[in-house]
N, CA and C atoms as a LAMMPS dump frame, in Angstrom:
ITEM: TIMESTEP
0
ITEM: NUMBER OF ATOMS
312
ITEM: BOX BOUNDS ff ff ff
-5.0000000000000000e+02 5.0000000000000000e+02
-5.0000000000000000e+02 5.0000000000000000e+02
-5.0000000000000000e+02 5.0000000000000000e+02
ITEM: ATOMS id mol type element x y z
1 1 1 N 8.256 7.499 -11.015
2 1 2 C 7.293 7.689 -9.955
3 1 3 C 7.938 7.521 -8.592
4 2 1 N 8.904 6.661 -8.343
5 2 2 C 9.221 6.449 -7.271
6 2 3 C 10.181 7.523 -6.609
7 3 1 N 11.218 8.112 -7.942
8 3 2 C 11.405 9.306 -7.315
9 3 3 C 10.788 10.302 -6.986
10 4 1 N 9.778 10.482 -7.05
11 4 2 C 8.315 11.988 -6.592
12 4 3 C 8.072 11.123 -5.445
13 5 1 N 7.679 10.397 -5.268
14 5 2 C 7.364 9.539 -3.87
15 5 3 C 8.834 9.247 -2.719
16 6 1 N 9.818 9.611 -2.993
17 6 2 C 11.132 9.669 -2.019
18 6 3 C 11.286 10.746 -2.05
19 7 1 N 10.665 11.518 -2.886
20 7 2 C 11.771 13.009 -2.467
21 7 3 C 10.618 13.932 -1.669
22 8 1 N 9.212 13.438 -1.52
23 8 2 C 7.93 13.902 -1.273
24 8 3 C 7.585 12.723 -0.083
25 9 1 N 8.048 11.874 0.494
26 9 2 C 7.526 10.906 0.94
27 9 3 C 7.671 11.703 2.999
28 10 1 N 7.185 11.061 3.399
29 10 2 C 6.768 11.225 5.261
30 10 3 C 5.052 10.58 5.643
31 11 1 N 5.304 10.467 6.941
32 11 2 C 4.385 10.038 7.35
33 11 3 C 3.912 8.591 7.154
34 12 1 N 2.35 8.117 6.898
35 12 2 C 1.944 6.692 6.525
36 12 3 C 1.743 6.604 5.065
37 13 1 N 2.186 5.249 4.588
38 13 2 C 2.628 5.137 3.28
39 13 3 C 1.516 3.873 3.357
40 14 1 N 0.472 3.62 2.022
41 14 2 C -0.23 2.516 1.785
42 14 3 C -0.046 2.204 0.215
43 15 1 N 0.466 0.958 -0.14
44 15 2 C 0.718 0.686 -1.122
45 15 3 C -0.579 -0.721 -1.378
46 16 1 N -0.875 -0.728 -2.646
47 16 2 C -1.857 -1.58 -3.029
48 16 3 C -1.318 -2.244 -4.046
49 17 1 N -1.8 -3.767 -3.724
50 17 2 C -0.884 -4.79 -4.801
51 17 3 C 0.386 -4.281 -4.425
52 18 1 N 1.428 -4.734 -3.821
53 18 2 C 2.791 -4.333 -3.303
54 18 3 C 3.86 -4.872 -4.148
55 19 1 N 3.148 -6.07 -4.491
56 19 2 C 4.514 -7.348 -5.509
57 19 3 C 5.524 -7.624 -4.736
58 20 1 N 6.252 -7.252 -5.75
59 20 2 C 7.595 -8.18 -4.992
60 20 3 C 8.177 -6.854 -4.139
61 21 1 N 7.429 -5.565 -3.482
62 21 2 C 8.192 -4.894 -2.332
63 21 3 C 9.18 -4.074 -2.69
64 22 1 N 9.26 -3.915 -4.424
65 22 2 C 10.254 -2.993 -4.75
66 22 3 C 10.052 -1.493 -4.916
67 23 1 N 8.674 -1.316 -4.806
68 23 2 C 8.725 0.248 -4.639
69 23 3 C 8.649 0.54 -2.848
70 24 1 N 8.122 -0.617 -2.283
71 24 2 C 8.374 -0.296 -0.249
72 24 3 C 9.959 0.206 -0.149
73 25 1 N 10.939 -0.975 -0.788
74 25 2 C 12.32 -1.028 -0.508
75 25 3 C 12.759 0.488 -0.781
76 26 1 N 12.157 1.079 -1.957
77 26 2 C 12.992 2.201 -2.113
78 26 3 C 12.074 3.644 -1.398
79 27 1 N 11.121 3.5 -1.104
80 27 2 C 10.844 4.737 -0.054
81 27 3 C 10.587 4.208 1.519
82 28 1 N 11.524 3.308 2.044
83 28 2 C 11.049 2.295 3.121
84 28 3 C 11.722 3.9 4.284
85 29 1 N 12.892 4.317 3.914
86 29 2 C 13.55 4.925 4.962
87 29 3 C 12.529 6.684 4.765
88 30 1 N 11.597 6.901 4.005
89 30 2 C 11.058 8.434 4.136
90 30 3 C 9.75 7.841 4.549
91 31 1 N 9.168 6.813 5.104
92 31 2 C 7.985 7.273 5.986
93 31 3 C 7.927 6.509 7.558
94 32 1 N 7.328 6.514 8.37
95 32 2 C 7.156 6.346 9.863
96 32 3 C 6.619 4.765 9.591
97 33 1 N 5.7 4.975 8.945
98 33 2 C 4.683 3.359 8.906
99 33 3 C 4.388 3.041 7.421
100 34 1 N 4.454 1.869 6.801
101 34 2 C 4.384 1.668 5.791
102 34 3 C 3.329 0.129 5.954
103 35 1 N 2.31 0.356 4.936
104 35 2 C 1.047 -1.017 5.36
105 35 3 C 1.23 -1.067 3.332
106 36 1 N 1.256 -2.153 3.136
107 36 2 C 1.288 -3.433 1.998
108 36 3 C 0.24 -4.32 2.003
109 37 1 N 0.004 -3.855 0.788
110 37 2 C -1.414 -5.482 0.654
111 37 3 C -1.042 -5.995 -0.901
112 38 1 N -1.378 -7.696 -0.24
113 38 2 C -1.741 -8.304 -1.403
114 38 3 C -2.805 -8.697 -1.363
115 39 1 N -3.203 -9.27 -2.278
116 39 2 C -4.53 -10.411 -2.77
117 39 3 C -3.969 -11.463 -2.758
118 40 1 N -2.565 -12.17 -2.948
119 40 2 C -2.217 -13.735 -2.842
120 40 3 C -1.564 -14.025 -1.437
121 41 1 N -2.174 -15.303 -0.702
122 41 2 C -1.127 -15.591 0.384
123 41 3 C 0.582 -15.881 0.221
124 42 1 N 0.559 -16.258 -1.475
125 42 2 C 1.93 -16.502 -1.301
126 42 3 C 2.622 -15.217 -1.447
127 43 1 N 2.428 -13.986 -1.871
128 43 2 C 3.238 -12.802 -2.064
129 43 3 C 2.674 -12.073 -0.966
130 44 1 N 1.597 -12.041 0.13
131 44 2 C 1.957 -11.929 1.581
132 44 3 C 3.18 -12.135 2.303
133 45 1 N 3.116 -13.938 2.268
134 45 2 C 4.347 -14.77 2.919
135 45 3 C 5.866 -13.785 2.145
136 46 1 N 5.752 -13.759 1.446
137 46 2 C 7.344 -13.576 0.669
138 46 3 C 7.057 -11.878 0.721
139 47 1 N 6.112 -11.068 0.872
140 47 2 C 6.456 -10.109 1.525
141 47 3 C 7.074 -9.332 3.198
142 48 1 N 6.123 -10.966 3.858
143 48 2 C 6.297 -10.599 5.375
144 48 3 C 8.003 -11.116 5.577
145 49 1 N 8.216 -11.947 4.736
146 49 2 C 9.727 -12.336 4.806
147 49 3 C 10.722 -11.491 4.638
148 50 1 N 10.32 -10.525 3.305
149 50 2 C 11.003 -9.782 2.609
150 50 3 C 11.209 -8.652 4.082
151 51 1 N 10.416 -8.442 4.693
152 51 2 C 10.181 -6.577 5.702
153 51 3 C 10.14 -6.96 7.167
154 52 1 N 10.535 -8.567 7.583
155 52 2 C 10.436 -8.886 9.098
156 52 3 C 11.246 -8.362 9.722
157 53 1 N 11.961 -7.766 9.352
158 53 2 C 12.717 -6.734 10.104
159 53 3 C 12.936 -5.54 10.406
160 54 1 N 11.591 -5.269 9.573
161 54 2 C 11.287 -3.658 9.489
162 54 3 C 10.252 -3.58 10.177
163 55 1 N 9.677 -2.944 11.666
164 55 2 C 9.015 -3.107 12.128
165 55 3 C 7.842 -2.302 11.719
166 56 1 N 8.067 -1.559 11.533
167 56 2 C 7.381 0.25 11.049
168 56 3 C 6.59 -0.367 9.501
169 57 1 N 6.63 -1.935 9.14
170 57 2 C 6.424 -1.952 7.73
171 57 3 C 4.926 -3.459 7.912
172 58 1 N 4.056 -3.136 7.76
173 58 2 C 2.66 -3.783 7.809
174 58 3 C 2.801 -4.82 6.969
175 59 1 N 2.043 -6.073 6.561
176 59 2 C 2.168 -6.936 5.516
177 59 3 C 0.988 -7.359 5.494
178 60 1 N -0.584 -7.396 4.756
179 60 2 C -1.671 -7.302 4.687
180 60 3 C -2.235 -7.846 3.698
181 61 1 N -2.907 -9.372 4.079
182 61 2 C -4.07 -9.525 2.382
183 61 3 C -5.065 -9.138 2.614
184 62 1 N -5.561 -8.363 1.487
185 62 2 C -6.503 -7.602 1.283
186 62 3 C -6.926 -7.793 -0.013
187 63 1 N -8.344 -7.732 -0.43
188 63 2 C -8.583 -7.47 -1.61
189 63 3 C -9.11 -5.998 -1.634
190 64 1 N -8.91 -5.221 -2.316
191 64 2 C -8.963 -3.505 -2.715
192 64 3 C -10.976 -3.194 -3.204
193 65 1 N -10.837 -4.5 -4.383
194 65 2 C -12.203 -4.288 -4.711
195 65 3 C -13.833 -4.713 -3.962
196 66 1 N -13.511 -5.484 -2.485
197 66 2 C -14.345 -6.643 -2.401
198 66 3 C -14.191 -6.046 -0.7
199 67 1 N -13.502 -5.241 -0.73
200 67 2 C -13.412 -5.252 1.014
201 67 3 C -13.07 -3.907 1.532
202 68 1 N -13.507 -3.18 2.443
203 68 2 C -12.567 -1.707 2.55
204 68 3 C -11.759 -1.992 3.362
205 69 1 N -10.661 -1.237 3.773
206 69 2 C -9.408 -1.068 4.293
207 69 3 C -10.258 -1.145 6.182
208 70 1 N -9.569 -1.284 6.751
209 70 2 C -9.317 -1.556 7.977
210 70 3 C -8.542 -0.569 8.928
211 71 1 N -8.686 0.969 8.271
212 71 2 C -8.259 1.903 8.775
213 71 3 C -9.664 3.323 8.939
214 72 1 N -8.979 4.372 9.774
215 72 2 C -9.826 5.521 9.831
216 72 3 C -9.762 6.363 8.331
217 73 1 N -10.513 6.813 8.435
218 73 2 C -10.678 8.287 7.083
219 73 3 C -9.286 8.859 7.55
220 74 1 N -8.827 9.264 6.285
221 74 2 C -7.438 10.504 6.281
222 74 3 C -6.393 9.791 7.508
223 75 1 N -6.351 8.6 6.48
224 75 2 C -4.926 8.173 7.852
225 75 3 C -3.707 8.344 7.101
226 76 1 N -3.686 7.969 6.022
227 76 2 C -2.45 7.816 4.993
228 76 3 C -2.197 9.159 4.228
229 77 1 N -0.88 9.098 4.473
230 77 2 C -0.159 10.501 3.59
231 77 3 C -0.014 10.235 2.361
232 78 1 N 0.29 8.736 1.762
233 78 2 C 0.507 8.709 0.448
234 78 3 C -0.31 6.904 -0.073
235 79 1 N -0.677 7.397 -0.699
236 79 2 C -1.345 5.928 -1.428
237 79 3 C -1.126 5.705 -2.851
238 80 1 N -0.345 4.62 -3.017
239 80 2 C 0.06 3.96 -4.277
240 80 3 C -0.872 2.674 -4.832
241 81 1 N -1.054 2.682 -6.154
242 81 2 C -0.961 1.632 -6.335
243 81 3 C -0.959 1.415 -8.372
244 82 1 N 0.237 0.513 -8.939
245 82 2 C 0.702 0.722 -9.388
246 82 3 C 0.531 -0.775 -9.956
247 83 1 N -0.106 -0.592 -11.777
248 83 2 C -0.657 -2.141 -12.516
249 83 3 C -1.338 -2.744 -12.133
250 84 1 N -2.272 -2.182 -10.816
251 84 2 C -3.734 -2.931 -10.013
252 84 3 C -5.197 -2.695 -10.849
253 85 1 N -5.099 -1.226 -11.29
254 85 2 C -6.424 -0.542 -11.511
255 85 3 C -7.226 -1.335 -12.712
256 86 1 N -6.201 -1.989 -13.846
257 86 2 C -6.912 -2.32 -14.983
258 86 3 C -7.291 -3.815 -14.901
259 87 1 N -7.011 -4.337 -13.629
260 87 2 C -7.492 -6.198 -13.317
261 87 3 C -8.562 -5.638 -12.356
262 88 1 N -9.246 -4.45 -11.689
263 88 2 C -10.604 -4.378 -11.489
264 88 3 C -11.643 -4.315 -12.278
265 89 1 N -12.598 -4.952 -11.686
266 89 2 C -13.884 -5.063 -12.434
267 89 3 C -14.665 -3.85 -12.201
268 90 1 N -14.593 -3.4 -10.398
269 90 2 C -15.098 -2.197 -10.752
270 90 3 C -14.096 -0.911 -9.957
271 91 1 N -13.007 -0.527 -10.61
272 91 2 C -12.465 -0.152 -9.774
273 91 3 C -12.772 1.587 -8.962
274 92 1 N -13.982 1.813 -9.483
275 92 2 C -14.727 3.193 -9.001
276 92 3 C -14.709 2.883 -7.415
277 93 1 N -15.404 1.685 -7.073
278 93 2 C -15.221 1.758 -5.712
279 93 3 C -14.026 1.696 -4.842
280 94 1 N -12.815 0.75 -5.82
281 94 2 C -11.587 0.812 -5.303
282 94 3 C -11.1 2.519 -4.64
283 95 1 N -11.458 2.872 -5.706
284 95 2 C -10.526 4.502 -5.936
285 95 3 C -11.684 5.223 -4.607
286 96 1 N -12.755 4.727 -4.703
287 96 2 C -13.671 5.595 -3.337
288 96 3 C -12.792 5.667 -1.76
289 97 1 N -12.448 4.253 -1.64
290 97 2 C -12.081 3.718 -0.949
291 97 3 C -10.524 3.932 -0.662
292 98 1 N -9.773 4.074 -1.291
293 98 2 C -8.555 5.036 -1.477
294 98 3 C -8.394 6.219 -1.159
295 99 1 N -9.669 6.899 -1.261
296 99 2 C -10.09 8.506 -1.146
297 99 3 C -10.14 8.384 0.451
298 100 1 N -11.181 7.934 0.638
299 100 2 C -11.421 8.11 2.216
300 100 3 C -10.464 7.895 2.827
301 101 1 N -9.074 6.83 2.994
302 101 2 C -8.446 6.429 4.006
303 101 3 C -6.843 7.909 3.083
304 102 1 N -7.14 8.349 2.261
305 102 2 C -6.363 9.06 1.849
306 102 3 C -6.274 10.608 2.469
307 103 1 N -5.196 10.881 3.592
308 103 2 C -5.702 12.408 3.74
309 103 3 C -5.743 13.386 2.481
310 104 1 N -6.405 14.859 3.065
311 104 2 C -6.295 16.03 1.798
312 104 3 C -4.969 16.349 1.536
């Protein structure tokens, strides 16, 4: 997956559940802005650590199911998210919510 997402990647990149930052690290240099969310403060912290030097790179807790994003409709070129979908309870609204901030 991550190669279709580097060889296809530009623009704003939103990754959900980020972890430990290893799929940011490897498409960090094909987009402009890159925004990361977790659900734990401690894999926030050890993300904002991991990318403080990447300015272009967001570090965000968020919960996906319980809250919407904090952006406009059709902002993001690419939206990931990868071993999140099956720890929702309801993740129909997740994926709504993905849609909207997802351009066509």
């Amino acid at each position: 997956m991550t190669a279709l997402i580097a060889n296809s990647g530009e623009g704003r990149y939103l990754e959900i559940g980020a972890g430990s930052g290893s799929i940011a690290l490897t498409v960090l240099g094909k987009y402009d802005e890159l925004v990361l969310t977790e659900l734990s403060d401690i894999r926030v912290n050890e993300l904002s650590q991991l990318f403080k030097n990447y300015s272009k790179v967001k570090v965000i807790q968020h919960d996906i199911e319980n809250n919407d994003l904090d952006f406009p409709d059709c902002y993001f070129d690419t939206v990931v998210m990868v071993a999140v979908i099956e720890h929702l309870v309801d993740p129909k609204n997740a994926l709504k919510e993905l849609y909207r901030v997802l351009k066509p």
